[in-house]
Structure formats: C-alpha cells, structure tokens
C-alpha positions as CSV (number, residue, x, y, z in Angstrom):
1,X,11.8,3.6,-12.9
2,X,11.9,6.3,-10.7
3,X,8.9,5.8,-8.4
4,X,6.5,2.7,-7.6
5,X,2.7,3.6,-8.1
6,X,0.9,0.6,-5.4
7,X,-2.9,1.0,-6.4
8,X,-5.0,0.9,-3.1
9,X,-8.1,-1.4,-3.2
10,X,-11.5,-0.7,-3.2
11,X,-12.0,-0.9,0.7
12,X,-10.0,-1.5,3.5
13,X,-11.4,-2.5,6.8
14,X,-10.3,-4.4,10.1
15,X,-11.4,-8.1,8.4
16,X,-9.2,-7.4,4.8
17,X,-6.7,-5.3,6.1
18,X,-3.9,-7.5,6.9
19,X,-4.4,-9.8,4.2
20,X,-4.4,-6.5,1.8
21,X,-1.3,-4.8,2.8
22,X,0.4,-8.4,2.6
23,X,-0.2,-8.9,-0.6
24,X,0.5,-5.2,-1.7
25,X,4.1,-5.8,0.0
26,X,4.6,-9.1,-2.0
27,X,3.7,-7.3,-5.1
28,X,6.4,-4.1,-3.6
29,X,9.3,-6.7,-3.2
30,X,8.9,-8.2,-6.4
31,X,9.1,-5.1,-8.3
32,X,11.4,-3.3,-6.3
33,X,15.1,-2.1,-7.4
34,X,17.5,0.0,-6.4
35,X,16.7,3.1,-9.1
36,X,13.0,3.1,-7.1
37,X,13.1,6.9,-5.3
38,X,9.6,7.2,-4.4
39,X,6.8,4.8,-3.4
40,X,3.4,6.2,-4.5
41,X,0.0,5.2,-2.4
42,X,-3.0,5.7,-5.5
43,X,-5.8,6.2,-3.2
44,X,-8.2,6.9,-6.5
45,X,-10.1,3.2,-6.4
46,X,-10.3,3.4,-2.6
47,X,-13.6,4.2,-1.5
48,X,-14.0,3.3,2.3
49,X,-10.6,3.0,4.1
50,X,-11.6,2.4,8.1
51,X,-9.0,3.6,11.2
52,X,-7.4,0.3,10.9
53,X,-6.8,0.4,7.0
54,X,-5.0,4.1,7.7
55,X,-2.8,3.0,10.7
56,X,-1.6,0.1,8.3
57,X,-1.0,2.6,5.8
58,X,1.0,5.2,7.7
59,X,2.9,2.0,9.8
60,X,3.9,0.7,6.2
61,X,4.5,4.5,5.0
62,X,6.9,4.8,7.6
63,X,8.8,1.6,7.4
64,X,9.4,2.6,3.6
C-alpha cells in the first residue's frame, strides 16, 4: 500500500474536534506499515471544517 486515504468527517468544529482527530489517529496507527509513503486527507464528505478543525489538521499534517 503505497499511501493511506483518512476520510474527513462531515464537520469539524471546536466541540468534535479533538475527539475526531483521536479517533482518525487510532484508526492511522492501526493500519499503518512501513511500505505507507503518503498519508492522504479526503476532504470530499467534509462540509463545514471551523479554524480549530484546520489548525488540528495542519498540527497533525505536520507531525506526519
């Protein structure tokens, strides 16, 4: 597998954010291996995504 695809929820907002990104990066460990070259952000189901839901984004785009 040569790239992770995580699928973005509907919304992400100051209340769910956390909790979202938490359980995205269980779901990232648990599928992750070594022949993994790109992680993918699928932003097509995300409909409202507020200033908290992007810094989370780029803060976990960076640590990847």
């Amino acid at each position: 597998m040569d790239s992770f695809v995580i699928n973005l929820p509907k919304t992400i907002c100051a209340e769910n954010a956390h909790t979202v990104f938490y359980n995205l990066y269980r779901e990232y460990q648990g599928c992750f291996h070594e022949d993994v070259k790109t992680v993918v952000f699928d932003f097509t189901c995300c409909k409202d995504i507020s200033p908290v839901g992007l810094i989370y984004i780029s803060m976990w785009r960076d640590e990847l």
